[in-house]
DRENDO-65815 format. One line per 5 residues: number of its first residue (from 1); their letters; for each residue y, x, z of N, C-alpha, C, O. Coordinates in nm, 3 decimals. Each point is the difference from the previous one (the first is absolute). Layout:
<nodes>
NUM) a) Y,X,Z,Y,X,Z,Y,X,Z,Y,X,Z | ...
</nodes>
This chain:
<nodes>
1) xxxxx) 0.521,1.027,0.274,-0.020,-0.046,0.136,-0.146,-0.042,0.018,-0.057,-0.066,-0.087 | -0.008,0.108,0.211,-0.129,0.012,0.022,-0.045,-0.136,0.078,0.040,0.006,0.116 | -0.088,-0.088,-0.134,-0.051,-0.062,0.079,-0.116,-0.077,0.012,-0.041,-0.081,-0.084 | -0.039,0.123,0.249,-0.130,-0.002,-0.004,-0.076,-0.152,0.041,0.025,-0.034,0.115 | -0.087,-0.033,-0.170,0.013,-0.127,-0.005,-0.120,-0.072,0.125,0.013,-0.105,0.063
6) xxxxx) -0.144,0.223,-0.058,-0.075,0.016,0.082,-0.130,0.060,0.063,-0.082,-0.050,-0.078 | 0.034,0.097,0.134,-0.111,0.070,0.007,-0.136,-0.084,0.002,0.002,-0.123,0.006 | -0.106,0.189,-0.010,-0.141,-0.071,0.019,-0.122,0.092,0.049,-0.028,0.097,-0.071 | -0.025,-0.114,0.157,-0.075,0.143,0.080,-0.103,-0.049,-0.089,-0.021,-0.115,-0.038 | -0.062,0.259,0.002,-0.115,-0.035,-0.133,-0.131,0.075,0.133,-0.110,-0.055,0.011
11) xxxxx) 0.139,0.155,0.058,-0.055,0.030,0.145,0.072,0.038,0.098,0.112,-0.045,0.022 | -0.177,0.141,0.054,0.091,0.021,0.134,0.088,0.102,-0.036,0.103,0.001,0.068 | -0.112,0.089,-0.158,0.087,0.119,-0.060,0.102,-0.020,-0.103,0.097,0.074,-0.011 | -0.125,-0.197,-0.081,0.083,-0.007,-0.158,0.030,-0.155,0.045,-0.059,-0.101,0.038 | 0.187,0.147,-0.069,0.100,-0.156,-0.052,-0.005,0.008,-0.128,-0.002,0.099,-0.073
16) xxxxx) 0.001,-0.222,0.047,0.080,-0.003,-0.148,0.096,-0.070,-0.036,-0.011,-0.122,-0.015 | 0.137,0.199,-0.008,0.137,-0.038,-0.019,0.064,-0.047,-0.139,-0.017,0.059,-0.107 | 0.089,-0.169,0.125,0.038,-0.090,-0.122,0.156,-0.007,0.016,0.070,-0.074,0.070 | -0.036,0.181,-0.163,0.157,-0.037,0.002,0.104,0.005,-0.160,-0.039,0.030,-0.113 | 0.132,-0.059,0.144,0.041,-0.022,-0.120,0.139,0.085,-0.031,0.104,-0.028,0.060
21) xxxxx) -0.112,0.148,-0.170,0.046,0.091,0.022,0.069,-0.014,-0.174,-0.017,-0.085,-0.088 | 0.113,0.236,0.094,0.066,0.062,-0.114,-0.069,0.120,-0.048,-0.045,0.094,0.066 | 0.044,-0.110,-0.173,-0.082,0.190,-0.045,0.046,0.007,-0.132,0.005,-0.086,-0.088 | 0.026,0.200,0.089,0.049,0.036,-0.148,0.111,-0.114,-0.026,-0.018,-0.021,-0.120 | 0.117,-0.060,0.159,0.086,-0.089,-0.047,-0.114,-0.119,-0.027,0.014,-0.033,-0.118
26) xxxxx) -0.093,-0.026,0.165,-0.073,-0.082,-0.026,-0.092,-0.063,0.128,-0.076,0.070,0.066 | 0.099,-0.222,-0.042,-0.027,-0.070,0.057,-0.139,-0.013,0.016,-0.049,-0.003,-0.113 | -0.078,-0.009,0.237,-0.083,0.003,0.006,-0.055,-0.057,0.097,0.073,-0.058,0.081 | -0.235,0.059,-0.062,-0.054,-0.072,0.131,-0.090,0.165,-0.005,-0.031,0.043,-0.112 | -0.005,0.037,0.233,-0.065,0.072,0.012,-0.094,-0.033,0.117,0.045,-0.050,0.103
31) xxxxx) -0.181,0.080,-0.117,-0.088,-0.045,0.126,-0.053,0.106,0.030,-0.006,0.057,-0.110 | -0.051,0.030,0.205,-0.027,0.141,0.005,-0.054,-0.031,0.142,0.031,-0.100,0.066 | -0.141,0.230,-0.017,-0.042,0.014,0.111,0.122,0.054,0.087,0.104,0.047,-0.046 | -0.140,-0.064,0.193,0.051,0.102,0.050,-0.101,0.019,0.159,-0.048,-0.077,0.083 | 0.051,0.222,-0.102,-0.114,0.036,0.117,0.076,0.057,0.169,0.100,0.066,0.029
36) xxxxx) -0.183,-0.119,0.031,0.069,0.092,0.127,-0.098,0.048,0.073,-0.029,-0.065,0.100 | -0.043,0.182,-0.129,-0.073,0.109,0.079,0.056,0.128,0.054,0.114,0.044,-0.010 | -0.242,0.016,0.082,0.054,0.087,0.080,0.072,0.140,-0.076,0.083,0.076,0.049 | -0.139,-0.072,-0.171,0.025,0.124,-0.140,0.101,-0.040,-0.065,0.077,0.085,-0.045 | -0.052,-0.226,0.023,0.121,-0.074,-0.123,0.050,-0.114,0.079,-0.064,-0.081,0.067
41) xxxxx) 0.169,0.088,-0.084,0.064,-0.161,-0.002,0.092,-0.021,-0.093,0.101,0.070,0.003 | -0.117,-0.177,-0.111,0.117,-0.051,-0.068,-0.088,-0.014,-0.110,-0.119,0.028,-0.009 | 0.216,-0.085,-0.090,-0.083,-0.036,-0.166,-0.111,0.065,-0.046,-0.002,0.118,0.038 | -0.110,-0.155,-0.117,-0.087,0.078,-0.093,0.049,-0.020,-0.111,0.105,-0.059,-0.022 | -0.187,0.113,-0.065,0.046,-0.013,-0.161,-0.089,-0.114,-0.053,-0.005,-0.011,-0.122
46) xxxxx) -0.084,-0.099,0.217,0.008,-0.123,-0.076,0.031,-0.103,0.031,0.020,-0.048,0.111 | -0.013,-0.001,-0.231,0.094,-0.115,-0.043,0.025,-0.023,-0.087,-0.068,0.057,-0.086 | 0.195,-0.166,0.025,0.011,-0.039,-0.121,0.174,-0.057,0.019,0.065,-0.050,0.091 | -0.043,0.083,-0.208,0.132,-0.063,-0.005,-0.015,-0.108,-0.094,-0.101,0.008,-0.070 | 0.179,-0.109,0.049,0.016,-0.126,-0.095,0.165,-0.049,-0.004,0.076,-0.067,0.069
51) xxxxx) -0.074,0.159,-0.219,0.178,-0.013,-0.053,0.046,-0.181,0.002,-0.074,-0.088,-0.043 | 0.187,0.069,0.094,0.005,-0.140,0.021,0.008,-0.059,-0.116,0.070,-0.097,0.030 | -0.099,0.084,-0.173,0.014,0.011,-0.099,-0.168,-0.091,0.006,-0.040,-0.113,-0.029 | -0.005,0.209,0.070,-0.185,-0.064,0.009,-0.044,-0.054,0.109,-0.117,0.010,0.039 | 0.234,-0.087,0.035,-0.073,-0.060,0.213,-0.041,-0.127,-0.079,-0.096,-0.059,0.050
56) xxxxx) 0.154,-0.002,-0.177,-0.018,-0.176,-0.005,-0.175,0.027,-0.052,-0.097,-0.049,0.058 | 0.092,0.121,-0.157,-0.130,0.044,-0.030,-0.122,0.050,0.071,-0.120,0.005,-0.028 | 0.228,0.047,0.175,-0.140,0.080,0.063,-0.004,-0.110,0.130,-0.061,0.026,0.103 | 0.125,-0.135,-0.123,-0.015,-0.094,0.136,-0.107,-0.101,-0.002,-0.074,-0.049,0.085 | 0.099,0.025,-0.271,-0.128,-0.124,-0.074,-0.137,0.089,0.005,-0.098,-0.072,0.018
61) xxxxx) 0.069,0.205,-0.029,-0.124,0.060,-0.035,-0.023,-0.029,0.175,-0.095,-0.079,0.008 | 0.144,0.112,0.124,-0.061,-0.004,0.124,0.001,-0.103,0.008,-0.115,-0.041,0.006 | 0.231,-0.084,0.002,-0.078,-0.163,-0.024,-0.120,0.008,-0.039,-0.064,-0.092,0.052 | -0.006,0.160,-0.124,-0.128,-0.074,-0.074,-0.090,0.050,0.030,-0.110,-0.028,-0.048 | 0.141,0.169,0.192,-0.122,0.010,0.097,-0.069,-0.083,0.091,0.063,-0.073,0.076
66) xx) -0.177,0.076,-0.078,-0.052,-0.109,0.069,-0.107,0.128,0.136,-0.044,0.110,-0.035 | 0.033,-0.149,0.127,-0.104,0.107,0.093,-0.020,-0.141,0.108,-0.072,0.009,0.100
</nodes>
């Protein structure tokens, strides 16, 4: 079961979508573009997935961004 937790406009063309999905029998957080132009609309091929196995690990490494 798919579910998308939220978007974030990075410009006027690409969201970037944060949802939390199944793949392969395995629980995940996937974050991925998604574009809507006049040639494409829908997902690109980047992004990243993070097996829920590694979210406690990958939550302390962005805690410790600072900008």
């Amino acid at each position: 079961m798919d579910e998308e937790i939220g978007r974030l406009m990075k410009n006027e063309s690409t969201e970037i979508v944060i949802r939390v999905d199944d793949y392969g029998g395995q629980r995940g957080v996937t974050i991925r573009e998604f574009l809507t132009s006049e040639r494409y609309t829908g997902f690109t091929k980047q992004g990243t997935r993070i097996p829920a196995d590694k979210w406690k690990e990958f939550v302390e490494l962005v805690n410790r961004v600072r900008v």
